[in-house]
Chimera marker file (.cmm) of the C-alpha trace (Angstrom):
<marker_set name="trace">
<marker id="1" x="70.628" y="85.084" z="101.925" r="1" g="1" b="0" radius="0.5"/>
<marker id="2" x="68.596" y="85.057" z="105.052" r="1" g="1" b="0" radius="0.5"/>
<marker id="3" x="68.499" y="88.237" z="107.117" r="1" g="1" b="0" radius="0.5"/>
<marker id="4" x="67.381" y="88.435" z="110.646" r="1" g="1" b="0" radius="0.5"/>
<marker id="5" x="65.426" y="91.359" z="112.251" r="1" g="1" b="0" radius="0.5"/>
<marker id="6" x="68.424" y="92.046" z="114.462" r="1" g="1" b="0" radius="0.5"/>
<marker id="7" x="71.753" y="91.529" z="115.231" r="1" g="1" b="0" radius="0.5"/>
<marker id="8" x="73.297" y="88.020" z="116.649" r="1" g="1" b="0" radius="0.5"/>
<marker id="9" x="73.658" y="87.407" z="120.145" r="1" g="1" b="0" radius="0.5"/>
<marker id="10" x="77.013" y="85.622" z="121.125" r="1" g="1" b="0" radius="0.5"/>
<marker id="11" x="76.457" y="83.466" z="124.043" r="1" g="1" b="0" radius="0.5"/>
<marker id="12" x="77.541" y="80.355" z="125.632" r="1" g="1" b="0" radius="0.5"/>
<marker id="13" x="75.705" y="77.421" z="123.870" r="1" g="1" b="0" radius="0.5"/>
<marker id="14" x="73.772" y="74.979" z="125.823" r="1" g="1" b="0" radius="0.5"/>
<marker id="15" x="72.187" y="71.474" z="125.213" r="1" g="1" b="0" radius="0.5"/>
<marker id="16" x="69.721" y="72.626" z="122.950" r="1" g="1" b="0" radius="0.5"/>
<marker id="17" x="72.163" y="74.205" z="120.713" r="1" g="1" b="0" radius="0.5"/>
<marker id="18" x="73.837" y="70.997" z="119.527" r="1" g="1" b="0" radius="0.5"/>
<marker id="19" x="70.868" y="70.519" z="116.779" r="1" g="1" b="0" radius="0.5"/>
<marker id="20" x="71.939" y="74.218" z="115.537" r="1" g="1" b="0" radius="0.5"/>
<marker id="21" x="75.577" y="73.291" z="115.518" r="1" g="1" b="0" radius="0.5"/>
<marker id="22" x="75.319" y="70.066" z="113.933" r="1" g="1" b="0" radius="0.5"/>
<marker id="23" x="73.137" y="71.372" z="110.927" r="1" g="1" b="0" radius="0.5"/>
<marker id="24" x="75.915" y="74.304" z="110.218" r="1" g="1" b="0" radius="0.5"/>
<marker id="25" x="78.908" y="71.598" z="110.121" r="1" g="1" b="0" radius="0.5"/>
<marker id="26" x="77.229" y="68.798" z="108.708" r="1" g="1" b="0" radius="0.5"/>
<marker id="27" x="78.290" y="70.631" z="105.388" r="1" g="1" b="0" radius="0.5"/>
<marker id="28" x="81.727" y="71.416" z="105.972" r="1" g="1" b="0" radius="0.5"/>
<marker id="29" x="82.139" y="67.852" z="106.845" r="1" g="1" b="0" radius="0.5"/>
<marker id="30" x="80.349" y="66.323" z="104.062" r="1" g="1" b="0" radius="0.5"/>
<marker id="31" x="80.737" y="68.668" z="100.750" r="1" g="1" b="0" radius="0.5"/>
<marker id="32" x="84.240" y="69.753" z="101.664" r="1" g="1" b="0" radius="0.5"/>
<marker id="33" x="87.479" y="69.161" z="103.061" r="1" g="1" b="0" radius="0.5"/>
<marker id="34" x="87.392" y="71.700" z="105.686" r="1" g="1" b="0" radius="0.5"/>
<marker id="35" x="87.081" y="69.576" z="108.049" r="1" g="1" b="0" radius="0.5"/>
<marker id="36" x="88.580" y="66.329" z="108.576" r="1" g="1" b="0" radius="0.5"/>
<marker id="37" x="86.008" y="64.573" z="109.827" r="1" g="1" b="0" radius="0.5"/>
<marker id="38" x="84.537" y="62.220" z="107.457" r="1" g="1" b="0" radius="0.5"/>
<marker id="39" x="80.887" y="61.647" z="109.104" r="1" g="1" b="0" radius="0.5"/>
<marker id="40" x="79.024" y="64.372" z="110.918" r="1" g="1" b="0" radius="0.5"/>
<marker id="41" x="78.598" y="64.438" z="114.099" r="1" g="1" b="0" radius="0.5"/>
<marker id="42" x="74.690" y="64.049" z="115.179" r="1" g="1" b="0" radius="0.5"/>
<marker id="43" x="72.625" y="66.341" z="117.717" r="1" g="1" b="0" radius="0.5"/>
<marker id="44" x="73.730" y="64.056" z="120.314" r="1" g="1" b="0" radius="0.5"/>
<marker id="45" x="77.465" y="64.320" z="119.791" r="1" g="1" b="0" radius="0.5"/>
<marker id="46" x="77.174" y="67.568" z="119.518" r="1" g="1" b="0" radius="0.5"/>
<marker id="47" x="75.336" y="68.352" z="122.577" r="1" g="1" b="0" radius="0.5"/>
<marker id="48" x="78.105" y="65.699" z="124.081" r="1" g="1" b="0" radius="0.5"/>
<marker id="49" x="81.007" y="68.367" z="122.586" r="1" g="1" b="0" radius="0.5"/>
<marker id="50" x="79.325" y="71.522" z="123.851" r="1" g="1" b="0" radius="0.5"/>
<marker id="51" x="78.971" y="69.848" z="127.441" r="1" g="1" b="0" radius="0.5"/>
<marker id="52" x="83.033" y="68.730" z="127.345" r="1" g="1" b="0" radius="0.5"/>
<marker id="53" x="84.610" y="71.695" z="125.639" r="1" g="1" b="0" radius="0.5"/>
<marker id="54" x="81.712" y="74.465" z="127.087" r="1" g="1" b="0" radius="0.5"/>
<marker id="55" x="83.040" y="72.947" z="130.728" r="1" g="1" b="0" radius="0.5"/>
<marker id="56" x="86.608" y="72.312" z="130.080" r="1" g="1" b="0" radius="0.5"/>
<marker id="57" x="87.357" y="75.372" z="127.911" r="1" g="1" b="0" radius="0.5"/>
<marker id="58" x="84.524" y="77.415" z="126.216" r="1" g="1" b="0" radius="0.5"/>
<marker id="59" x="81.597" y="76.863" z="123.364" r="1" g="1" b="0" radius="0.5"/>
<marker id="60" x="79.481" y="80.372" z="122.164" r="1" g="1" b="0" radius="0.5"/>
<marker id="61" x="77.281" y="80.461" z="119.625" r="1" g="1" b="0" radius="0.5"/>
<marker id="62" x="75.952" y="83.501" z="117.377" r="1" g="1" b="0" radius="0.5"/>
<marker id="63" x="71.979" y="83.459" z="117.704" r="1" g="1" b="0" radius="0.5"/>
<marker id="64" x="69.556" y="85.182" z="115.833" r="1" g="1" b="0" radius="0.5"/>
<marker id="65" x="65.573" y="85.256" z="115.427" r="1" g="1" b="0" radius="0.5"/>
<marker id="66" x="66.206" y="82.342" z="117.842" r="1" g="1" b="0" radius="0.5"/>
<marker id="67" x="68.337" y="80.592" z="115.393" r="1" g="1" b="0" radius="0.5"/>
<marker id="68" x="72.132" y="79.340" z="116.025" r="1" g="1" b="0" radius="0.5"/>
<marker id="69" x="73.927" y="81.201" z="112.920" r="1" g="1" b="0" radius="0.5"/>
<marker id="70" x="76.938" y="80.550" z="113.913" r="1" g="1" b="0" radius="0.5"/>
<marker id="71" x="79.304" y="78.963" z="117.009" r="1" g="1" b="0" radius="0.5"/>
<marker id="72" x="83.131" y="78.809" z="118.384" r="1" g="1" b="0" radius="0.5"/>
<marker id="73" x="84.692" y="76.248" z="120.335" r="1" g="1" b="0" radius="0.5"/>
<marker id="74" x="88.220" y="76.035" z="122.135" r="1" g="1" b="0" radius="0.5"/>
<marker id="75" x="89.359" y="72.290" z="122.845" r="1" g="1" b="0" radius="0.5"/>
<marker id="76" x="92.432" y="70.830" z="124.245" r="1" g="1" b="0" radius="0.5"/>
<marker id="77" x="95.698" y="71.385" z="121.879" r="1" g="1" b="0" radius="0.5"/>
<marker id="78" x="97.123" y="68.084" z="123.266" r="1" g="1" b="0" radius="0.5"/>
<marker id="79" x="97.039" y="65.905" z="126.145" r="1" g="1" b="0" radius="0.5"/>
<marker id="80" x="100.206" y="66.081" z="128.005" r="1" g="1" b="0" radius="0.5"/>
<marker id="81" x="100.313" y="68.061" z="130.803" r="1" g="1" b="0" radius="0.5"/>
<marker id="82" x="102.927" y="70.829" z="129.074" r="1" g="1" b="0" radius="0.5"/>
<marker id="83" x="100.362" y="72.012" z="126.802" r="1" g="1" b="0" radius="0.5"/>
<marker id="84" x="97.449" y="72.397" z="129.588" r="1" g="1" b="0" radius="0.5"/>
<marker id="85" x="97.948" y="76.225" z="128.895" r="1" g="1" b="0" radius="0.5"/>
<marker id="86" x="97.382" y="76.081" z="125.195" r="1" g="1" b="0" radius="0.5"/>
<marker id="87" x="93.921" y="75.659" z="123.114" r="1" g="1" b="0" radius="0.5"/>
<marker id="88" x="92.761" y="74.450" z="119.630" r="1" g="1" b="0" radius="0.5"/>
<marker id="89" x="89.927" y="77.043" z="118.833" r="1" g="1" b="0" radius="0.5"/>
<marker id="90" x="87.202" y="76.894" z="115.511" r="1" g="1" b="0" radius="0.5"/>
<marker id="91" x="84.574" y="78.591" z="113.789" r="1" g="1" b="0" radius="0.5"/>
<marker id="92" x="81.683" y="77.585" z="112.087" r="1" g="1" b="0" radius="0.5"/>
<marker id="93" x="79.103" y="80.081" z="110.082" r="1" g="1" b="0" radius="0.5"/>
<marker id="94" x="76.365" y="79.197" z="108.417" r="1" g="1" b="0" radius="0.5"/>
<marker id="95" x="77.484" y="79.715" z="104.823" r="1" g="1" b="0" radius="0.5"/>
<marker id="96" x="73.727" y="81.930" z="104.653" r="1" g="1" b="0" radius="0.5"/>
<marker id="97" x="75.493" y="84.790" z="107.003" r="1" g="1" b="0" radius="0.5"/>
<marker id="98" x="78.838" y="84.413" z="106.216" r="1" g="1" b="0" radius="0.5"/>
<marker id="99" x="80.991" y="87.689" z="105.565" r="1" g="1" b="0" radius="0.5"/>
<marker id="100" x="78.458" y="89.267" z="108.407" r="1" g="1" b="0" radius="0.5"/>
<marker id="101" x="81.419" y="89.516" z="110.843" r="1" g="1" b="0" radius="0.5"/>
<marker id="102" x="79.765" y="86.525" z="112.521" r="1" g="1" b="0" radius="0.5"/>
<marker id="103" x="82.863" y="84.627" z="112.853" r="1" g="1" b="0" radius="0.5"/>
<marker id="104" x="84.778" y="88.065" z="113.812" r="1" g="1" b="0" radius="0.5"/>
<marker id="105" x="82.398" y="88.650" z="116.590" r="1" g="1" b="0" radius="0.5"/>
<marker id="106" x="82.420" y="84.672" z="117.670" r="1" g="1" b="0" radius="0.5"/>
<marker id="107" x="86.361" y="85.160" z="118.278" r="1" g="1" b="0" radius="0.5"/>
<marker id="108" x="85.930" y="88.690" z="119.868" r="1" g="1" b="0" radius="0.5"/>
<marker id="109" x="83.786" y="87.176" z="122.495" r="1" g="1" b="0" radius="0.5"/>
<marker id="110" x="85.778" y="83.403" z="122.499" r="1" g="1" b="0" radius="0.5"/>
<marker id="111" x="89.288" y="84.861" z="122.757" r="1" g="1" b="0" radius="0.5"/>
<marker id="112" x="89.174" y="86.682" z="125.534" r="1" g="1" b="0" radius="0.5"/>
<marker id="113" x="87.380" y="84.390" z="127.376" r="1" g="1" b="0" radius="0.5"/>
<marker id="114" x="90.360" y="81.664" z="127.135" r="1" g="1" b="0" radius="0.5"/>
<marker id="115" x="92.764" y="84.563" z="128.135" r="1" g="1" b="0" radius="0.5"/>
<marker id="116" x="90.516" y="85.486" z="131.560" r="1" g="1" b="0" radius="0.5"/>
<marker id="117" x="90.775" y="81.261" z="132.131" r="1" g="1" b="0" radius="0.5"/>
<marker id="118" x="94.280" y="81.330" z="131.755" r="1" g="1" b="0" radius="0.5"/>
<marker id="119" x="94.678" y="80.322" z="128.649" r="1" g="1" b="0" radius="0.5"/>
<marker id="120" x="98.185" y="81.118" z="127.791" r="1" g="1" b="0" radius="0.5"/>
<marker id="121" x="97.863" y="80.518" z="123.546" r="1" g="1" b="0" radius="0.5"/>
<marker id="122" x="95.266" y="79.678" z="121.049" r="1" g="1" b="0" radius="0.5"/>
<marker id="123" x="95.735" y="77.367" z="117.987" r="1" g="1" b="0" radius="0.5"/>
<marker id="124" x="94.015" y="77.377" z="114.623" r="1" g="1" b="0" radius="0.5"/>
<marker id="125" x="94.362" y="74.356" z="111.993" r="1" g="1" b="0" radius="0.5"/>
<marker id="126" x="93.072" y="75.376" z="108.595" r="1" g="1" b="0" radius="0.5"/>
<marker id="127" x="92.642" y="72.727" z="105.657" r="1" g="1" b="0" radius="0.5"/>
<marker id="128" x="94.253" y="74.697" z="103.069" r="1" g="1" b="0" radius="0.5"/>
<marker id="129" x="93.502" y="76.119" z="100.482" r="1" g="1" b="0" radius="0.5"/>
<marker id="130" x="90.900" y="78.234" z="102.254" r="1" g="1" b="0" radius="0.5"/>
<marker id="131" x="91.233" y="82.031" z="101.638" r="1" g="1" b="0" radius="0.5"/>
<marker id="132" x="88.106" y="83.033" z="104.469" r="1" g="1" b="0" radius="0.5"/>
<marker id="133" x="89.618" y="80.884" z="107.497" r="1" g="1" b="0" radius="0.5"/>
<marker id="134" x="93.052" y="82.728" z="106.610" r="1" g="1" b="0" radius="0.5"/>
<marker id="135" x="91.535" y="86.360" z="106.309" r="1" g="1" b="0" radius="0.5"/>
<marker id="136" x="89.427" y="85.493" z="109.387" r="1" g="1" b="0" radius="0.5"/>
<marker id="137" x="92.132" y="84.283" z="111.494" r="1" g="1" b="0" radius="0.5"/>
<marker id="138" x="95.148" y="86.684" z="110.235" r="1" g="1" b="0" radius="0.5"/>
<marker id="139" x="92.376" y="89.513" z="111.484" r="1" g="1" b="0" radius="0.5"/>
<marker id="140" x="92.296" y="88.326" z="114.449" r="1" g="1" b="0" radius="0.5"/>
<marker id="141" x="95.698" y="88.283" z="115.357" r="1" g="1" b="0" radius="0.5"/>
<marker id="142" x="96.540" y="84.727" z="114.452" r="1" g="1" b="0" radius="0.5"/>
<marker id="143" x="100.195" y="84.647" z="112.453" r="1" g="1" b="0" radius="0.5"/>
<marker id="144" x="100.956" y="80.995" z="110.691" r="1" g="1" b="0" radius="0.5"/>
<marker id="145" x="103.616" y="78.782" z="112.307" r="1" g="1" b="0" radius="0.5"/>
<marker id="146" x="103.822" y="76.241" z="109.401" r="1" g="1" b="0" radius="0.5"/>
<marker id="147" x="101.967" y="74.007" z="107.675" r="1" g="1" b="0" radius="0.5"/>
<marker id="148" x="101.665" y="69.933" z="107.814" r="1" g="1" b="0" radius="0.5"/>
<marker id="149" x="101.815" y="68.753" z="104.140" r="1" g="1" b="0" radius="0.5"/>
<marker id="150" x="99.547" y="66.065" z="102.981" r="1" g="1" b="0" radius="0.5"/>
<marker id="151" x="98.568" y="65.036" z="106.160" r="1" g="1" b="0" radius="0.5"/>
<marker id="152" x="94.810" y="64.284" z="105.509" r="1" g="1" b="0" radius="0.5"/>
<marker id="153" x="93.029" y="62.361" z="102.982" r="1" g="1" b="0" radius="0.5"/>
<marker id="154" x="89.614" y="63.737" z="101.706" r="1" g="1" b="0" radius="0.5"/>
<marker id="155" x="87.446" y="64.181" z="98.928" r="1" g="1" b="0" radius="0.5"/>
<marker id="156" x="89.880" y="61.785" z="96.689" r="1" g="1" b="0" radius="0.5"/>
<marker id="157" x="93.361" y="64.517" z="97.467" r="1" g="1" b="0" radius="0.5"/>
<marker id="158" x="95.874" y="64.201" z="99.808" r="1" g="1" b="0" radius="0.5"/>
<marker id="159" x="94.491" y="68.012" z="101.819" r="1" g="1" b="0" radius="0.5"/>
<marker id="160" x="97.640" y="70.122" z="103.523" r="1" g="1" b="0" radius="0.5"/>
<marker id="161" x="96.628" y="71.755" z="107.267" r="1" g="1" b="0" radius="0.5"/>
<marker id="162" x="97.879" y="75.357" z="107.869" r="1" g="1" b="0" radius="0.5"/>
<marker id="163" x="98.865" y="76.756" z="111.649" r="1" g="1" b="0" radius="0.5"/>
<marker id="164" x="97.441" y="79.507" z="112.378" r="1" g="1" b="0" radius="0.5"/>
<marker id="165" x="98.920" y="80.842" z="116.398" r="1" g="1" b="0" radius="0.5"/>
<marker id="166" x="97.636" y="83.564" z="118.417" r="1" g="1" b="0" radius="0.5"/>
<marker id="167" x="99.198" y="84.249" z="122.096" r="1" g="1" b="0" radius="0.5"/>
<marker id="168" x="96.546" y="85.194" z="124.498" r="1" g="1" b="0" radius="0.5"/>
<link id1="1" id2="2" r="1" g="1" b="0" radius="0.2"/>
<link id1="2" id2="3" r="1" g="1" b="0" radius="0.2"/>
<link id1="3" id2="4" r="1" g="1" b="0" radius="0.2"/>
<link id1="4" id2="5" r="1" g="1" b="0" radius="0.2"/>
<link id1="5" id2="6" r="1" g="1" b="0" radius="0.2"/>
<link id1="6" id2="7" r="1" g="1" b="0" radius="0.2"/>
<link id1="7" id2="8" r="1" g="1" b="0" radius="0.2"/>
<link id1="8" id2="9" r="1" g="1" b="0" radius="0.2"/>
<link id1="9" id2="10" r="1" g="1" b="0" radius="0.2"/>
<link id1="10" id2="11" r="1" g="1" b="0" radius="0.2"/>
<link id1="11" id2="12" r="1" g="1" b="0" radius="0.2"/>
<link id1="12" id2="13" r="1" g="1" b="0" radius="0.2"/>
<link id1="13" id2="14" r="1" g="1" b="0" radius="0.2"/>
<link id1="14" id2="15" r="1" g="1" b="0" radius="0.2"/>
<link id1="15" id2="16" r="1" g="1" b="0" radius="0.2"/>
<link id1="16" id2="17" r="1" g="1" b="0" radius="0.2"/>
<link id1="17" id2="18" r="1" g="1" b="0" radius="0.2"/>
<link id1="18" id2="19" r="1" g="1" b="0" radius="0.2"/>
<link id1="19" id2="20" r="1" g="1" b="0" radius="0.2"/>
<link id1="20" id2="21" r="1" g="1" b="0" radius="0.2"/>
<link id1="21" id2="22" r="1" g="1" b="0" radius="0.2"/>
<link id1="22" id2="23" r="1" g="1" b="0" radius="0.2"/>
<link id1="23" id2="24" r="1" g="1" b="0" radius="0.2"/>
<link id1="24" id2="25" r="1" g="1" b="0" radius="0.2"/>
<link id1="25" id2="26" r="1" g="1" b="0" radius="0.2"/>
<link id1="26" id2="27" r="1" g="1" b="0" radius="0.2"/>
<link id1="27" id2="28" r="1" g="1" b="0" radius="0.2"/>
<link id1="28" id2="29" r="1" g="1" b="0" radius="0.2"/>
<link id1="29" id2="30" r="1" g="1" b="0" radius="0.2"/>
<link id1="30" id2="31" r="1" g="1" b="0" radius="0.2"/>
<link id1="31" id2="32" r="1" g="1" b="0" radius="0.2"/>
<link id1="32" id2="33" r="1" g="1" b="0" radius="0.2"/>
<link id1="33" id2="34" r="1" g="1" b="0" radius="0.2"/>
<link id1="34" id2="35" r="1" g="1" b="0" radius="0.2"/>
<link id1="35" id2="36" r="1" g="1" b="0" radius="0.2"/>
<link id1="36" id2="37" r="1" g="1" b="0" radius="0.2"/>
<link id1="37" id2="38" r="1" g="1" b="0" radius="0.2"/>
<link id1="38" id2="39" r="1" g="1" b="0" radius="0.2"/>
<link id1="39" id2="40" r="1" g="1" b="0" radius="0.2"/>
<link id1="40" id2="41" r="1" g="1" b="0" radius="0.2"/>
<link id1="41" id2="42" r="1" g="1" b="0" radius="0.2"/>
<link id1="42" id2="43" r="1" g="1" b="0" radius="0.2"/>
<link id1="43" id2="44" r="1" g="1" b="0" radius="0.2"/>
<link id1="44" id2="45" r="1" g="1" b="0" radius="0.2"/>
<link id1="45" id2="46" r="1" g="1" b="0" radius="0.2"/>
<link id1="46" id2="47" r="1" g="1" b="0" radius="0.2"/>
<link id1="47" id2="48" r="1" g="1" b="0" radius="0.2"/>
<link id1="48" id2="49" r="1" g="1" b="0" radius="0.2"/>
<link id1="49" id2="50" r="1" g="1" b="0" radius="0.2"/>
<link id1="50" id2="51" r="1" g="1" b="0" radius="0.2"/>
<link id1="51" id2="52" r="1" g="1" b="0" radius="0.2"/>
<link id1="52" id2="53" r="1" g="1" b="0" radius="0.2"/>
<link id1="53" id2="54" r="1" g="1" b="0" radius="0.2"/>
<link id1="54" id2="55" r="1" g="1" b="0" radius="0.2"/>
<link id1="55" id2="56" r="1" g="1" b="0" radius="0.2"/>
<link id1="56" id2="57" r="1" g="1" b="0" radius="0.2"/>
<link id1="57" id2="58" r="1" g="1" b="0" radius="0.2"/>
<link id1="58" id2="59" r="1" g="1" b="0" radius="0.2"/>
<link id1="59" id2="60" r="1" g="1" b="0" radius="0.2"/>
<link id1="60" id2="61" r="1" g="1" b="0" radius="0.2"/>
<link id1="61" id2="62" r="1" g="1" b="0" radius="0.2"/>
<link id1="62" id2="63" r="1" g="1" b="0" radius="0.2"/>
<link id1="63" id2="64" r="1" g="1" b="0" radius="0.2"/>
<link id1="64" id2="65" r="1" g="1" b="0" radius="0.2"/>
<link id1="65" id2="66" r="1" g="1" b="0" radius="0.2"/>
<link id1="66" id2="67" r="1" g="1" b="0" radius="0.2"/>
<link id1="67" id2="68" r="1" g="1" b="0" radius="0.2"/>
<link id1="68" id2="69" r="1" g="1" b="0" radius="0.2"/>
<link id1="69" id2="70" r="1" g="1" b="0" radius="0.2"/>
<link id1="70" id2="71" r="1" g="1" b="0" radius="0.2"/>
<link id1="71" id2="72" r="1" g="1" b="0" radius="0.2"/>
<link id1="72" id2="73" r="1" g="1" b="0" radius="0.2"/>
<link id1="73" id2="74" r="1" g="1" b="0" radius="0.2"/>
<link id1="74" id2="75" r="1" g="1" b="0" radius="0.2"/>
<link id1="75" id2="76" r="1" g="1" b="0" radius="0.2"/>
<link id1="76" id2="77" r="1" g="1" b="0" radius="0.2"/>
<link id1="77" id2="78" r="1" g="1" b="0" radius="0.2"/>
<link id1="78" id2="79" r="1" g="1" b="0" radius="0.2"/>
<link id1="79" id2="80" r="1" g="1" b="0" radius="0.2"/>
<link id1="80" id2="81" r="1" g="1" b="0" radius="0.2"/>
<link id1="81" id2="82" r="1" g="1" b="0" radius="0.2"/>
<link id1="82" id2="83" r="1" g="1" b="0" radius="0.2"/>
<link id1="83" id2="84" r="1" g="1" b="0" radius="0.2"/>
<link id1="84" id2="85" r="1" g="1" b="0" radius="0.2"/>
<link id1="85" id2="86" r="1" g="1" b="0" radius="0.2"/>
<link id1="86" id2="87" r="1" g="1" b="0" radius="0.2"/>
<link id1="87" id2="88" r="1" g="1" b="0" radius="0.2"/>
<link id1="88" id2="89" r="1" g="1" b="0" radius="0.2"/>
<link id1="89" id2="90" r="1" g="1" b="0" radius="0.2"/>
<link id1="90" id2="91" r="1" g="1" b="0" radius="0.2"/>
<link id1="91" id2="92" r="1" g="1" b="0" radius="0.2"/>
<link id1="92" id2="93" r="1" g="1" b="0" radius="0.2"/>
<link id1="93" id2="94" r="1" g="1" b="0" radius="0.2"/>
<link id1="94" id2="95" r="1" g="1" b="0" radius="0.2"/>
<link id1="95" id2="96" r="1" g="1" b="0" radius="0.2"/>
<link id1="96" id2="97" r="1" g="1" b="0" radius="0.2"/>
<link id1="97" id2="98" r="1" g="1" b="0" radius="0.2"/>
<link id1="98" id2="99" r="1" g="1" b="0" radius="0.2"/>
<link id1="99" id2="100" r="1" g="1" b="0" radius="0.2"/>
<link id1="100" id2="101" r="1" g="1" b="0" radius="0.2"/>
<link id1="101" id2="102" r="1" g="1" b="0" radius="0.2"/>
<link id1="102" id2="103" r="1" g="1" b="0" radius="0.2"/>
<link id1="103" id2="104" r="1" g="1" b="0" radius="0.2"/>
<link id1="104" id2="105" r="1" g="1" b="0" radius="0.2"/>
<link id1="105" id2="106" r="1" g="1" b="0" radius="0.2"/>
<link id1="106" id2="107" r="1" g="1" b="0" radius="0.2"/>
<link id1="107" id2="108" r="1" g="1" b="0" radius="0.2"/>
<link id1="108" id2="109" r="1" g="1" b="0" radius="0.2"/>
<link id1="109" id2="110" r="1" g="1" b="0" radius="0.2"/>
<link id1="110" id2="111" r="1" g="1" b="0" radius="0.2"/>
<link id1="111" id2="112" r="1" g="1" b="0" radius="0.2"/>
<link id1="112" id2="113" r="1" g="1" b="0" radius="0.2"/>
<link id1="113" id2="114" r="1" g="1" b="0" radius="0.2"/>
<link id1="114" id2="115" r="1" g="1" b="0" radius="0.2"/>
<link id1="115" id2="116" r="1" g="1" b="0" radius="0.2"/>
<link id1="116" id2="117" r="1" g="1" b="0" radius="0.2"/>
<link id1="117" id2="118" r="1" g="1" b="0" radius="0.2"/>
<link id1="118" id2="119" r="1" g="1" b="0" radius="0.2"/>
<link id1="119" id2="120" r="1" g="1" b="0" radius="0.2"/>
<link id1="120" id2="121" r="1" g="1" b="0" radius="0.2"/>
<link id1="121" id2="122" r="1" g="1" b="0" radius="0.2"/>
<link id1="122" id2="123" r="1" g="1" b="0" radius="0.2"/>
<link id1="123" id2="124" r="1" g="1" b="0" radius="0.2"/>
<link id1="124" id2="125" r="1" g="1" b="0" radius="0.2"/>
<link id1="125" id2="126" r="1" g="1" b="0" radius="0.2"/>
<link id1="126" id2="127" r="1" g="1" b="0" radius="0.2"/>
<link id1="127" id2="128" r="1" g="1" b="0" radius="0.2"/>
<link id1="128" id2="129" r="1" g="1" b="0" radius="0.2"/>
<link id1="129" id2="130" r="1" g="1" b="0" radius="0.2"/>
<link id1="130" id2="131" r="1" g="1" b="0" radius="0.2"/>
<link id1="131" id2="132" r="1" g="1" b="0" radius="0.2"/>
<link id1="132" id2="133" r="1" g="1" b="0" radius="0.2"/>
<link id1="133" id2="134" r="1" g="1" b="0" radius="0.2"/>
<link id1="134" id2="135" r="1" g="1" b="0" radius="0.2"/>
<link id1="135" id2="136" r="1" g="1" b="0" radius="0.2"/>
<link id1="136" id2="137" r="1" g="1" b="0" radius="0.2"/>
<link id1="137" id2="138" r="1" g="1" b="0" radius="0.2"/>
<link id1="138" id2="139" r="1" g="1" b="0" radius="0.2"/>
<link id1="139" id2="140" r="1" g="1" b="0" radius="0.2"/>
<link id1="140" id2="141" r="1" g="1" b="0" radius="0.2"/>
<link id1="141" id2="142" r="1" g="1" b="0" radius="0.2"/>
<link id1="142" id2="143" r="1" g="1" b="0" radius="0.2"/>
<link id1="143" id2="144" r="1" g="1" b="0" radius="0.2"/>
<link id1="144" id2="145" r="1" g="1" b="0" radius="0.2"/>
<link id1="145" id2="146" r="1" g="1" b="0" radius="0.2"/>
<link id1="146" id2="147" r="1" g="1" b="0" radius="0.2"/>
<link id1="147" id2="148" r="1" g="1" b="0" radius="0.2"/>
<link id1="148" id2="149" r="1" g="1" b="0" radius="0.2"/>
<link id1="149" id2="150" r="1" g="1" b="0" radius="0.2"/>
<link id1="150" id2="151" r="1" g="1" b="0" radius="0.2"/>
<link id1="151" id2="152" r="1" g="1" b="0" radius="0.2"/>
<link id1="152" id2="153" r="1" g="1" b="0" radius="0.2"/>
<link id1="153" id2="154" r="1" g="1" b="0" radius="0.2"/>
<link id1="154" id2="155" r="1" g="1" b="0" radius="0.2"/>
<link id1="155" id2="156" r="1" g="1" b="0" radius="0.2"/>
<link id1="156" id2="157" r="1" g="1" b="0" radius="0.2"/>
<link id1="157" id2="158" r="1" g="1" b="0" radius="0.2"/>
<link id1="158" id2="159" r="1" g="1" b="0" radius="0.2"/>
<link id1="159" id2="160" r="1" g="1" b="0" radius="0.2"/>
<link id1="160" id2="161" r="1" g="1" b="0" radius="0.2"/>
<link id1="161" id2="162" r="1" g="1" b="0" radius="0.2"/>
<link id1="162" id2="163" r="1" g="1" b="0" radius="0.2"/>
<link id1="163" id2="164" r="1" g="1" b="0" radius="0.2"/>
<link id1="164" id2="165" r="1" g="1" b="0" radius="0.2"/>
<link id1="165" id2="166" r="1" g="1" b="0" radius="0.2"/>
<link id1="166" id2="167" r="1" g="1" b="0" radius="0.2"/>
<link id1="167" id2="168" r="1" g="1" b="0" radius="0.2"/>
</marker_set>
């Protein structure tokens, strides 16, 4: 395990971020099924993510030793206009710093954020089985609302998704 001189820095992630962000997910999209995604975004996309949901909703990232460790992103929970008040939010650790309280302090800084833009609730969907997203999230205040069986395909199983809700 790494260990940085000091503590992380949560801030809002710009352009030159997405390089950060894309190396900590590339994993999570390739070697597991935590995400659903089935080829990682590059630097690009990700810079192109940061810019939409950083503008639209919010996008920190955990820095340390001028590193990105860490980042959290709301994004739209759907498109009609009804759900305009709601938010899809995720974290992403480097698995080198995880159980650091990166992802704690990520969601201390993210939630209240959407709350001050008038966000009204947040959203969490959590490939299950995954003990750390649960902990993380039940911490935080999230309480599940159900789960959607089977409804992803990845790494050769049929992967259920866990809802995780938090009202802001």
């Amino acid at each position: 395990m790494l260990s940085w001189p000091m503590s992380p820095v949560i801030r809002p992630a710009v352009s030159a971020d997405a390089s950060g962000c894309a190396a900590i997910y590339a994993p999570f999209v390739g070697d597991s099924f935590v995400s659903f995604e089935t080829e990682a975004p590059d630097a690009a996309e990700m810079a192109r993510r940061i810019a939409e949901y950083g503008a639209s909703h919010a996008w920190l990232v955990a820095e340390a030793g001028g590193h990105v460790i860490g980042y959290a992103y709301a994004s739209p929970h759907r498109t009609r206009a009804a759900y305009a008040s709601s938010c899809d939010v995720a974290v992403y650790v480097d698995p080198a710093h995880g159980r650091q309280g990166i992802g704690r302090a990520l969601y201390a800084a993210l939630l209240p954020r959407l709350k001050d833009s008038g966000f009204h609730a947040a959203f969490a969907g959590i490939a299950l089985p995954n003990a750390g997203s649960v902990g993380l999230h039940e911490a935080m205040g999230f309480t599940p609302v159900g789960i959607y069986r089977e409804v992803g395909w990845k790494l050769g199983a049929w992967r259920d998704v866990g809802w995780w809700q938090r009202l802001l």
